[in-house]
N, C-alpha and C positions, 0 to 999 in steps of 0.2 A: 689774689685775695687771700687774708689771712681767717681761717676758720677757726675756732675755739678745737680744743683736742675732743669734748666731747662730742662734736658734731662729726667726726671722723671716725670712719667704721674702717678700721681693720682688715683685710684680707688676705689671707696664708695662698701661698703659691708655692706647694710643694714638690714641684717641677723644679726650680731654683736650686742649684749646686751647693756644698760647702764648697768656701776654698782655704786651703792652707795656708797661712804667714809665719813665717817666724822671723823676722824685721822688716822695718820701715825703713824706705828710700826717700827721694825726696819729699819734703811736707812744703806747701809754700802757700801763701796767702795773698792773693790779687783782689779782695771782695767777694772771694770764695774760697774756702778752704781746697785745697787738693794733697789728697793722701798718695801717695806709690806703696802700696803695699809688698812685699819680697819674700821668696823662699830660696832658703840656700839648700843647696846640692852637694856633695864631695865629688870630688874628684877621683877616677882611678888610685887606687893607693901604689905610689910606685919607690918602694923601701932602697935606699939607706933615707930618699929625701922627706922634708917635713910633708903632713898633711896638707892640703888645698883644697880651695872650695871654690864655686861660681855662684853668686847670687842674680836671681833671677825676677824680674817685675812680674806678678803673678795677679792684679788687679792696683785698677785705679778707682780711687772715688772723689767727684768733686763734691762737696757740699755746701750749703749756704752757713752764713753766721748764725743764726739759728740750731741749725741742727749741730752744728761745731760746739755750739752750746750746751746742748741738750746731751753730745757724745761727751764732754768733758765731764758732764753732774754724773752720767750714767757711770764714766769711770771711775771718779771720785769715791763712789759709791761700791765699786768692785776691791778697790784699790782696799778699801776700808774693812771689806767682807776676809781680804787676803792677808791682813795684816792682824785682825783677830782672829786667823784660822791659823797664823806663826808661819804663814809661807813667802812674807816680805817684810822686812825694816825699812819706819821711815825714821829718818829725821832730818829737824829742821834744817832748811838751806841744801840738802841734798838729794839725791834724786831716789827715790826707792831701792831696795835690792831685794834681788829673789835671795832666799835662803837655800841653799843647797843641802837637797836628802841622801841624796849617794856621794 
């Protein structure tokens, strides 16, 4: 059953972890979204050779079309806050970039 949002109260559960991502693994769509969220690692640094890393599945989330929805306006919406703050370029037909500070 589908509830109107105002009829839906809210509850914080501040037991509940952050988790760290810094890329996305597989995304795929069956009638529900499913995200692989990923944090990557380095490796031992073992010199003369190049750096290496391992990336690691660090959470999944499935979500309905719905909320797939709802996450896209929400980013939309961040994306918009990050690029009046001069910390991403968009344009048209390309995909965002972060602007580099160091």
């Amino acid at each position: 059953m589908q509830l109107p949002e105002n009829q839906i109260r809210y509850m914080e559960r501040p037991e509940i972890s952050e988790t760290f991502v810094d890329s996305l693994g597989i995304v795929t769509f069956d009638g529900n979204t499913r995200l692989e969220m990923c944090a990557t690692r380095l490796d031992p640094p073992k010199p003369p050779e190049k750096p290496t890393a391992r990336r690691y599945p660090v959470c999944r989330v499935v979500m309905t079309p719905e909320a797939t929805v709802a996450l896209f306006n929400q980013l939309q919406n961040i994306m918009n806050l990050l690029q009046q703050a001069g910390l991403v370029t968009k344009q048209e037909g390309q995909p965002p970039e972060v602007i580099k500070t160091h």
